[in-house]
C-alpha positions as protocol buffer text, in pm:
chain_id: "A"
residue {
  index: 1
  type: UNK
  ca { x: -8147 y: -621 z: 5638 }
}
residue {
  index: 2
  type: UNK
  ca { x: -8400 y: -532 z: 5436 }
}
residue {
  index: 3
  type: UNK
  ca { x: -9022 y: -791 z: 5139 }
}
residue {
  index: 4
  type: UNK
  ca { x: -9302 y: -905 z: 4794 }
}
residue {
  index: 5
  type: UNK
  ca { x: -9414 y: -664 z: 4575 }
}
residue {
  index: 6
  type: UNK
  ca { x: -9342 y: -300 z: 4728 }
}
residue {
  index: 7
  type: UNK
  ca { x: -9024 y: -145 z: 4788 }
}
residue {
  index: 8
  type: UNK
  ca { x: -8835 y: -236 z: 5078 }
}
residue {
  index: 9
  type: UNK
  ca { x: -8752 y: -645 z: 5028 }
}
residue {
  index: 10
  type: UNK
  ca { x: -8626 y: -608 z: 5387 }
}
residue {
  index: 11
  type: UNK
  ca { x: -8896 y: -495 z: 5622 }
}
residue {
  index: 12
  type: UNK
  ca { x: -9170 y: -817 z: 5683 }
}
residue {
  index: 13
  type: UNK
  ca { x: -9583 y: -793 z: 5801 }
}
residue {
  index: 14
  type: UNK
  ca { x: -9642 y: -793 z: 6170 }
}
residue {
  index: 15
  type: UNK
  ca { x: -9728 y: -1156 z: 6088 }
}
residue {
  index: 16
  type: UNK
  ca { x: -9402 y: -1251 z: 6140 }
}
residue {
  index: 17
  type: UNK
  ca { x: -9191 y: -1306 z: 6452 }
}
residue {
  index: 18
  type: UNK
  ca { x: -9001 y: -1009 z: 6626 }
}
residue {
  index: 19
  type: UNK
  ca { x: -8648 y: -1160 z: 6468 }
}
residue {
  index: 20
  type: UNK
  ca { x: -8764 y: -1088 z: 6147 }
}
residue {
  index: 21
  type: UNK
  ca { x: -8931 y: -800 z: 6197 }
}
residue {
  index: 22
  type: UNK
  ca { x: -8633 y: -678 z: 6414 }
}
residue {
  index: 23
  type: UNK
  ca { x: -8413 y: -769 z: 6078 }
}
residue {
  index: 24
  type: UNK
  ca { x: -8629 y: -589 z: 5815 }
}
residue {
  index: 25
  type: UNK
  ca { x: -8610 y: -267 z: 6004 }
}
residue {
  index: 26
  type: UNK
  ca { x: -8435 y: -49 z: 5726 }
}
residue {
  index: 27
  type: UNK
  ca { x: -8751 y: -13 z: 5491 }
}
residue {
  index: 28
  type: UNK
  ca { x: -8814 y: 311 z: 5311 }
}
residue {
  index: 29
  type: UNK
  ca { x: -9145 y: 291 z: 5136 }
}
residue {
  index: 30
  type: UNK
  ca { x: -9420 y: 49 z: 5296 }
}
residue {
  index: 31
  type: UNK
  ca { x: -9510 y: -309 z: 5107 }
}
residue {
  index: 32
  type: UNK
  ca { x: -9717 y: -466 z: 4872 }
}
residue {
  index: 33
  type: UNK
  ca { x: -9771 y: -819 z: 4811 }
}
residue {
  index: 34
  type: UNK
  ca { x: -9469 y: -934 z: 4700 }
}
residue {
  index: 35
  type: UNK
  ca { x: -9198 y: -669 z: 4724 }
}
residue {
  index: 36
  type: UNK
  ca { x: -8825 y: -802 z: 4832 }
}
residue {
  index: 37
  type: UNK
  ca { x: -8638 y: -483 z: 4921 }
}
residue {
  index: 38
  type: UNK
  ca { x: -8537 y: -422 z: 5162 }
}
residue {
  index: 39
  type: UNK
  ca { x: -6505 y: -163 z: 5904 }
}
residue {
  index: 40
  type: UNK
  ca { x: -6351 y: 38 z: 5695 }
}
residue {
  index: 41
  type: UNK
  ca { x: -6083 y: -179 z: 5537 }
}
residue {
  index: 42
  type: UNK
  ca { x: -5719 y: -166 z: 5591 }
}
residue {
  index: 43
  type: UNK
  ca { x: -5468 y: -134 z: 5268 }
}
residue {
  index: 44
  type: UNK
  ca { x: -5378 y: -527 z: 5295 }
}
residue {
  index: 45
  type: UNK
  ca { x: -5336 y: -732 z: 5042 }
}
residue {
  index: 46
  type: UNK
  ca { x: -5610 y: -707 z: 4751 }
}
residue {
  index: 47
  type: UNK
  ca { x: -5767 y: -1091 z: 4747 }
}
residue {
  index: 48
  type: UNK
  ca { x: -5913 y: -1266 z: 5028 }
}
residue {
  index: 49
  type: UNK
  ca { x: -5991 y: -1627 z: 5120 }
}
residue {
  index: 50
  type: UNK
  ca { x: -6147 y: -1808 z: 5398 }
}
residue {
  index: 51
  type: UNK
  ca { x: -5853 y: -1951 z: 5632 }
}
residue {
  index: 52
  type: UNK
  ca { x: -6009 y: -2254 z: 5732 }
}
residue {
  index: 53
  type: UNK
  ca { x: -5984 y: -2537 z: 5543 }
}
residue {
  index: 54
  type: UNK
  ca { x: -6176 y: -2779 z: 5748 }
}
residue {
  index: 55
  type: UNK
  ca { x: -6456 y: -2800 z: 5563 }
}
residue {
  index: 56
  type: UNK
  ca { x: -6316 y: -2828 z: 5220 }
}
residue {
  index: 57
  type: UNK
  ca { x: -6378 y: -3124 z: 5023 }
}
residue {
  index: 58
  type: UNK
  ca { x: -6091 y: -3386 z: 5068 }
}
residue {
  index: 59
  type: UNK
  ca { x: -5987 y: -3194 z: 5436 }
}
residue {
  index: 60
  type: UNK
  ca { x: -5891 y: -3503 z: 5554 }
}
residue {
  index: 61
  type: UNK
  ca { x: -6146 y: -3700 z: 5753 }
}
residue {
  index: 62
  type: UNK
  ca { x: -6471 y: -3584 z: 5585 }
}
residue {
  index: 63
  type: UNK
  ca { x: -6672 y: -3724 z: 5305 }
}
residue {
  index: 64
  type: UNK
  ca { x: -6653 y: -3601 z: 4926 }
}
residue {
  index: 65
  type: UNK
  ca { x: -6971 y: -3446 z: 4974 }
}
residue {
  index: 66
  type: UNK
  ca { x: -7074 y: -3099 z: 4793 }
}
residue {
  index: 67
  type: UNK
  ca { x: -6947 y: -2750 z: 4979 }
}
residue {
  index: 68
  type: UNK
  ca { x: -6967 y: -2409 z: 4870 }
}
residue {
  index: 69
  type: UNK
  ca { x: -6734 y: -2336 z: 4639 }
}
residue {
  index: 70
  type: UNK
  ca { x: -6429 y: -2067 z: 4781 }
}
residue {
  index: 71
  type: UNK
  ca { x: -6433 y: -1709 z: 4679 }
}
residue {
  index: 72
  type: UNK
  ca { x: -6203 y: -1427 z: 4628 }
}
residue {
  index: 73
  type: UNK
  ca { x: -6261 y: -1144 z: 4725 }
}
residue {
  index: 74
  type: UNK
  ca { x: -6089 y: -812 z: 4559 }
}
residue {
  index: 75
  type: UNK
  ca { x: -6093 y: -479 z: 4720 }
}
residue {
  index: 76
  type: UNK
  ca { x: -6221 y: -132 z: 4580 }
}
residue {
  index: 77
  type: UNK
  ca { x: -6022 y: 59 z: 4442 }
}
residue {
  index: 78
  type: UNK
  ca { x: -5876 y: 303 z: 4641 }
}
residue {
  index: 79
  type: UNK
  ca { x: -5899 y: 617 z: 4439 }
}
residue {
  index: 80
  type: UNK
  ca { x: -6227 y: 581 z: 4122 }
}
residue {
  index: 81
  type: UNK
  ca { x: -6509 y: 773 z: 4002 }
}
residue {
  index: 82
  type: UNK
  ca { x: -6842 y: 731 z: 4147 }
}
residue {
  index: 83
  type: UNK
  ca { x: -6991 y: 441 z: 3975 }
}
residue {
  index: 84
  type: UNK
  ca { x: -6700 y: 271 z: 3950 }
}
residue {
  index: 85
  type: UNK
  ca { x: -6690 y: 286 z: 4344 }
}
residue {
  index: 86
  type: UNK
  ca { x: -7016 y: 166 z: 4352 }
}
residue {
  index: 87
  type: UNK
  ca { x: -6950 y: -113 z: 4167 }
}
residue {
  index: 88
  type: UNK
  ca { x: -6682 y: -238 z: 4304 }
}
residue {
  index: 89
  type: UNK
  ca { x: -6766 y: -209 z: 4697 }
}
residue {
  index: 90
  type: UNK
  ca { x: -7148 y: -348 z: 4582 }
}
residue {
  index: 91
  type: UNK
  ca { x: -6925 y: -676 z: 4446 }
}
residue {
  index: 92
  type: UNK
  ca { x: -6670 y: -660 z: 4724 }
}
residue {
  index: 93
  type: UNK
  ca { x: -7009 y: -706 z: 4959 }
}
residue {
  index: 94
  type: UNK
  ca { x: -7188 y: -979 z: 4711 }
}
residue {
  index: 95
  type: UNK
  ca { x: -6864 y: -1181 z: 4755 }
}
residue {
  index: 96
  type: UNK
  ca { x: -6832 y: -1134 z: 5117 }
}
residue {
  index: 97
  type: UNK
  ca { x: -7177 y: -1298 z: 5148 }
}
residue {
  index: 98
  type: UNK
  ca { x: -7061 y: -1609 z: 4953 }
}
residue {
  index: 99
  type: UNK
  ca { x: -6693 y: -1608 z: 5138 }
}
residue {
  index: 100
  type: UNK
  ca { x: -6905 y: -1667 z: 5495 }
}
residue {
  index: 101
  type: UNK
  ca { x: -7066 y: -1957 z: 5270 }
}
residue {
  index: 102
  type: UNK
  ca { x: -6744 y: -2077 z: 5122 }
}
residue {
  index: 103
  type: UNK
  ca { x: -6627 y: -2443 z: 5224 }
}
residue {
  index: 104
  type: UNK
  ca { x: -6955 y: -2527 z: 5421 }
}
residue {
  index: 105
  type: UNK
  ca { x: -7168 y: -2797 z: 5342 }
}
residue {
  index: 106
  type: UNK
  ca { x: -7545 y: -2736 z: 5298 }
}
residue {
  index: 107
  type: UNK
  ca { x: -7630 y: -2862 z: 5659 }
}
residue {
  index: 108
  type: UNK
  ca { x: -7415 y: -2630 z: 5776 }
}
residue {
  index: 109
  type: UNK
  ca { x: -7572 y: -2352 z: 5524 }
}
residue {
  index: 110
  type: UNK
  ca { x: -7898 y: -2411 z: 5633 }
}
residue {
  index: 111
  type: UNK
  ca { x: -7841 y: -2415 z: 5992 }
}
residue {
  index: 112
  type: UNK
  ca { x: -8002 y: -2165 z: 6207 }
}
residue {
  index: 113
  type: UNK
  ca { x: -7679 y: -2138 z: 6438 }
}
residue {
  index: 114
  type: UNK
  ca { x: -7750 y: -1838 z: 6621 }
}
residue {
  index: 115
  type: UNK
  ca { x: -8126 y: -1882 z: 6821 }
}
residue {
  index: 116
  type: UNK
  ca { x: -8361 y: -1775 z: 6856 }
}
residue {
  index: 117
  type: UNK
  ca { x: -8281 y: -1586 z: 6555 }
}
residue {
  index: 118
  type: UNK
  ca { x: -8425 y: -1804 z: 6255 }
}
residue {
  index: 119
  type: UNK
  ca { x: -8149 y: -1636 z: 6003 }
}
residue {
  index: 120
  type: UNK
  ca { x: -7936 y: -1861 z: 5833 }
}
residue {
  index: 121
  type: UNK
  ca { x: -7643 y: -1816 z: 5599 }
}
residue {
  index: 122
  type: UNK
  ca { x: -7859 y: -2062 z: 5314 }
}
residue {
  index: 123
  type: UNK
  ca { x: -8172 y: -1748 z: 5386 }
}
residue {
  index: 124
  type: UNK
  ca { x: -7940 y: -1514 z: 5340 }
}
residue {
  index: 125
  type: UNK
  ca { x: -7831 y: -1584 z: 5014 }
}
residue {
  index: 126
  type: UNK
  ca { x: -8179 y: -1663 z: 4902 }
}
residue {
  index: 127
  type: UNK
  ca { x: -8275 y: -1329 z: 5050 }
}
residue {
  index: 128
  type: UNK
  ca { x: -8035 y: -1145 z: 4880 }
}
residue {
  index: 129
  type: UNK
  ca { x: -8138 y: -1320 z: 4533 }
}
residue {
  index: 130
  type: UNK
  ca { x: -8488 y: -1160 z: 4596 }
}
residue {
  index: 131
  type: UNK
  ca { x: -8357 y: -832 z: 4676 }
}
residue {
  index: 132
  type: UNK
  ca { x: -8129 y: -836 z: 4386 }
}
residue {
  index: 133
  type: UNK
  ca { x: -8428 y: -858 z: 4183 }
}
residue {
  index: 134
  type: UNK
  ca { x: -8624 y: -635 z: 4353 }
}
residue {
  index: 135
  type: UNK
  ca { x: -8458 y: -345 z: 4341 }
}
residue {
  index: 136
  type: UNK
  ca { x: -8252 y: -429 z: 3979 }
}
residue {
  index: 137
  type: UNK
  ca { x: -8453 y: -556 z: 3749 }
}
residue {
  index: 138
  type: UNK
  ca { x: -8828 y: -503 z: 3878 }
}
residue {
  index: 139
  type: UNK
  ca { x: -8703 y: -148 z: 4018 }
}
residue {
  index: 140
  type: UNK
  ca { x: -8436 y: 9 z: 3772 }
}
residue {
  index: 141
  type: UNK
  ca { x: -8563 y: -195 z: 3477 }
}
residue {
  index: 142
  type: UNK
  ca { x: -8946 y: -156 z: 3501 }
}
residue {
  index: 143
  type: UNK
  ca { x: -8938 y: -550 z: 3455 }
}
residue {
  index: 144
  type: UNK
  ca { x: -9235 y: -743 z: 3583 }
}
residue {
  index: 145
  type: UNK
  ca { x: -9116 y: -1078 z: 3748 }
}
residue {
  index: 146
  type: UNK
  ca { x: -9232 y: -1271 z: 4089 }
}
residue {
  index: 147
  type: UNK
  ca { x: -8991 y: -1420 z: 4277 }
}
residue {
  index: 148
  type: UNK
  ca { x: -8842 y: -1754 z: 4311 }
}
residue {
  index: 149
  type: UNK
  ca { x: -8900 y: -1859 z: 4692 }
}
residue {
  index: 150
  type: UNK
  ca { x: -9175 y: -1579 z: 4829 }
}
residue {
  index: 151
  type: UNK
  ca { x: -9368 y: -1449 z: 4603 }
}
residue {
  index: 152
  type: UNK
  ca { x: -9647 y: -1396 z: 4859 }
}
residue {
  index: 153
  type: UNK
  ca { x: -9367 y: -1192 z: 5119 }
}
residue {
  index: 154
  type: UNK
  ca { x: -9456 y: -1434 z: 5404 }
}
residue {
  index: 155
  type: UNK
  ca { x: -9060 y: -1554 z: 5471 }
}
residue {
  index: 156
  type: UNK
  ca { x: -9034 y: -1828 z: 5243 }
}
residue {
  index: 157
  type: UNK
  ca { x: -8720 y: -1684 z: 5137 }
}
residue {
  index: 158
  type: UNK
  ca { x: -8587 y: -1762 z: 5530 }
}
residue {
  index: 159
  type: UNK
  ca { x: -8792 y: -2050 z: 5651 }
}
residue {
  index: 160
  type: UNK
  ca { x: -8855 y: -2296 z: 5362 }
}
residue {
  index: 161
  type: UNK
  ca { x: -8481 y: -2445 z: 5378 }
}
residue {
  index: 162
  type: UNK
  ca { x: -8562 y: -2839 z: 5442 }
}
residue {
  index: 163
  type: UNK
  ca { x: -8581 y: -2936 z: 5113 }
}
residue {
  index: 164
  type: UNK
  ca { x: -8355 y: -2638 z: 4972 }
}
residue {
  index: 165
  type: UNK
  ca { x: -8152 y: -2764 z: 4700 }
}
residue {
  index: 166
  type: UNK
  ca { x: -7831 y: -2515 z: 4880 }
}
residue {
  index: 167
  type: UNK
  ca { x: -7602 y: -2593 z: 4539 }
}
residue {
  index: 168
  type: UNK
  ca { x: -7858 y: -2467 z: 4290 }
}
residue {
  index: 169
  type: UNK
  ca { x: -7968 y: -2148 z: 4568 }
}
residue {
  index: 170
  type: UNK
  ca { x: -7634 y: -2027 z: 4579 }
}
residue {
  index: 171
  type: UNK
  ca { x: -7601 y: -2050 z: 4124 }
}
residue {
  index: 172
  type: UNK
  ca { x: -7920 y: -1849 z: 4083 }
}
residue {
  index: 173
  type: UNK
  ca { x: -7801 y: -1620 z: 4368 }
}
residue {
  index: 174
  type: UNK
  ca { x: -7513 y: -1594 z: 4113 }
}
residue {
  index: 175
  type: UNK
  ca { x: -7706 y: -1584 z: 3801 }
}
residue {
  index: 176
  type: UNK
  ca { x: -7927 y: -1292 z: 3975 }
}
residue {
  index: 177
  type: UNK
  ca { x: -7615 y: -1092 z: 4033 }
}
residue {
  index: 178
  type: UNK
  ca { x: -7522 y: -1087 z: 3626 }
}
residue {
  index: 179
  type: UNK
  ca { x: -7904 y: -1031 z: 3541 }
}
residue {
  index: 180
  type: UNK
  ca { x: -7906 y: -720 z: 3772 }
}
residue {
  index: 181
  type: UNK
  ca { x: -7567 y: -639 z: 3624 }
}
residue {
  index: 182
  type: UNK
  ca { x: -7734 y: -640 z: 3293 }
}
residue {
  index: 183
  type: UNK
  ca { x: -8043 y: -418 z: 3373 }
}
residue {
  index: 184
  type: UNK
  ca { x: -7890 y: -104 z: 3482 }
}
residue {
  index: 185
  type: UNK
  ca { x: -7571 y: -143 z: 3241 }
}
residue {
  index: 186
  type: UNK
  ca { x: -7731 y: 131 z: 3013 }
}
residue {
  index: 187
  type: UNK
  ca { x: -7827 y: 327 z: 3297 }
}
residue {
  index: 188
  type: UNK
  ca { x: -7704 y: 624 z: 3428 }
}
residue {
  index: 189
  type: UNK
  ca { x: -7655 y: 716 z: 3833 }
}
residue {
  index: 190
  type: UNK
  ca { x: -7901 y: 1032 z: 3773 }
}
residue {
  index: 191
  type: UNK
  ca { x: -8164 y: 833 z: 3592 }
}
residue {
  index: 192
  type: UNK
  ca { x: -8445 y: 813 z: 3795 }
}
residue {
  index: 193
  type: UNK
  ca { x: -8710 y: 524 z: 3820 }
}
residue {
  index: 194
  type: UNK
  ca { x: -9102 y: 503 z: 4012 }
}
residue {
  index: 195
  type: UNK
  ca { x: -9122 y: 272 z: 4265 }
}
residue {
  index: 196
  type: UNK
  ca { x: -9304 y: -71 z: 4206 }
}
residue {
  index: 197
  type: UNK
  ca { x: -9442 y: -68 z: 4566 }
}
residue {
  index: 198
  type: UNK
  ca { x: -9764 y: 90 z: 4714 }
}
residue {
  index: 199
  type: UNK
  ca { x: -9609 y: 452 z: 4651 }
}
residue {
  index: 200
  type: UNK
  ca { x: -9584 y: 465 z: 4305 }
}
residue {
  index: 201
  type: UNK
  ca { x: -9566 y: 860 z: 4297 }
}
residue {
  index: 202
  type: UNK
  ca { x: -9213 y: 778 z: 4492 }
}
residue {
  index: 203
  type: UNK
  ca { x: -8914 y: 810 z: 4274 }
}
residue {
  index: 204
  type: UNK
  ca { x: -8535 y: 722 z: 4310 }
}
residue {
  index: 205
  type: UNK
  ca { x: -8193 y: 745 z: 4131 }
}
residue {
  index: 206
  type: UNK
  ca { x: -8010 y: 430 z: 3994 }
}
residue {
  index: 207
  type: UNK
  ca { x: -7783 y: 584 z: 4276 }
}
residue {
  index: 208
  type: UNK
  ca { x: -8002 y: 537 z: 4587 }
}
residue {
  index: 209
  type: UNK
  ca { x: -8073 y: 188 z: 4464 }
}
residue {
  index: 210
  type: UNK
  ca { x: -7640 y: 88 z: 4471 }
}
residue {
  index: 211
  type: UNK
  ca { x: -7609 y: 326 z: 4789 }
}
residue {
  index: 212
  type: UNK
  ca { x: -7955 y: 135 z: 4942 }
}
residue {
  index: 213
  type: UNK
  ca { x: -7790 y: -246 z: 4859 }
}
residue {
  index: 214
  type: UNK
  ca { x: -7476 y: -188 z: 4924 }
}
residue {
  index: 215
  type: UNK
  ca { x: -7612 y: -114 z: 5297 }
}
residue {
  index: 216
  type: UNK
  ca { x: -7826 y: -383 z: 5312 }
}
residue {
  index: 217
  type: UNK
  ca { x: -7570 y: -633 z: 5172 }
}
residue {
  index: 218
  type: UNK
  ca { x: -7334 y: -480 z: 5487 }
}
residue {
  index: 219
  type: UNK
  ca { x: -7648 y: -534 z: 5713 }
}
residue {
  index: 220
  type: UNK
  ca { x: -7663 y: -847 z: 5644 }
}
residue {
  index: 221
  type: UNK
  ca { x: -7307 y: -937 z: 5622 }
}
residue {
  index: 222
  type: UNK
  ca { x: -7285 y: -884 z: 5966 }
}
residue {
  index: 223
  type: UNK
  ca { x: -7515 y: -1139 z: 6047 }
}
residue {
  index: 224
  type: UNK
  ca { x: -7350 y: -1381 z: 5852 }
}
residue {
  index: 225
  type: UNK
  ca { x: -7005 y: -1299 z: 6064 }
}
residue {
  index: 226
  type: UNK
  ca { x: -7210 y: -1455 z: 6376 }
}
residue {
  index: 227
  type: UNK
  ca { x: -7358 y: -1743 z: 6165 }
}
residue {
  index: 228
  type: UNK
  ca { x: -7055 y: -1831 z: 6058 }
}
residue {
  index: 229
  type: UNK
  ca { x: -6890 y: -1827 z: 6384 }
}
residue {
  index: 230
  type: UNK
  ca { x: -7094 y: -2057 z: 6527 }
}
residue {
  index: 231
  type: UNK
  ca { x: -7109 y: -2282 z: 6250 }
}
residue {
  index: 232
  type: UNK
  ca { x: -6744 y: -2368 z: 6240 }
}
residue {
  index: 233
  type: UNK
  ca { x: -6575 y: -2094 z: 6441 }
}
residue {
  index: 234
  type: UNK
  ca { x: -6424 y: -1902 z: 6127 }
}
residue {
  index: 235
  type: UNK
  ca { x: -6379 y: -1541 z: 6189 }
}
residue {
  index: 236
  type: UNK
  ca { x: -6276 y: -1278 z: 5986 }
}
residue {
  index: 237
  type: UNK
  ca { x: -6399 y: -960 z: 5807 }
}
């Protein structure tokens, strides 16, 4: 899991409570205001989709009210060159955060199911959106933006859910994933950027940045599995 203007989006101030602290332990380089940082699969078949159809609109007995839309999911190629690899199992792990998402409604997205862990699978994806950005487009492109739900660092990105507006979180979670698509497209794995943090004499690959998010994205993943689980009680990897 992986902050507001410094490197690691993940890691929080001691301001915060021990669960988020606890869940921003991965970070790298220390934080500025405003920084958002931060099983091996069998051969089965290629495309993946939730199981449970409970929660679908027109699952009989519940209202035609919005859910997250289903994903598929397609597995990495088993055999690639390197960026292709990271590509693909950075997507694979985008998609598996919107498959724990996929059929819910946004009560159930914003619920913090698992206490007294404030995590949620609605501040997950808005996490992630931050992160995205973080290390993308203000890292790899040298592009100076804030951020859409901390830009102070303080958690927003977790706690403000109330009057989250879950439909429009998850399309600019979306949106972010082209945009940071977009800003390393001309980039090569060996290029190497300066960090935007409170180190800027520290330096990275475009590399380090898909290696570093495709771990957090896994991170993070995994706490989905248990949100999801006690949301609705569907499993699966």
């Amino acid at each position: 899991m992986c902050l507001s203007q410094t490197s690691q989006r993940f890691v929080r101030e001691p301001t915060l409570g021990s669960a988020q602290r606890a869940m921003r332990a991965s970070a790298t380089d220390s934080r500025a205001p405003g920084a958002k940082y931060c099983a091996p699969m069998s051969d089965a078949e290629d495309r993946e989709e939730p199981n449970d159809t409970s929660n679908r609109v027109g699952a009989p007995g519940r209202s035609p009210e919005w859910t997250a839309p289903e994903v598929e999911r397609r597995r990495p190629a088993l055999e690639s060159e390197e960026r292709r690899a990271l590509e693909e199992w950075l997507d694979y792990q985008r998609d598996t955060l919107l498959w724990k998402c996929a059929g819910l409604t946004a009560e159930q997205l914003k619920r913090r199911a698992v206490p007294p862990s404030r995590l949620s699978l609605l501040g997950l994806v808005r996490h992630m959106t931050e992160v995205e950005r973080w290390w993308f487009r203000i890292h790899a492109a040298q592009q100076d933006l804030g951020y859409p739900y901390d830009p102070d660092g303080v958690g927003l990105d977790f706690e403000d859910l109330e009057a989250a507006d879950a439909e429009a979180n998850l399309a600019a979670f979306r949106e972010e994933i082209a945009a940071a698509r977009t800003a390393v497209a001309d980039k090569a794995l060996d290029d190497v950027v300066t960090s935007r943090g409170h180190h800027p004499e520290r330096t990275r690959d475009i590399r380090w940045i898909y290696v570093h998010m495709i771990e957090e994205y896994a991170r993070h993943n995994g706490h989905a599995d248990l949100i999801r689980e006690r949301v609705d009680g569907q499993t699966g990897d």
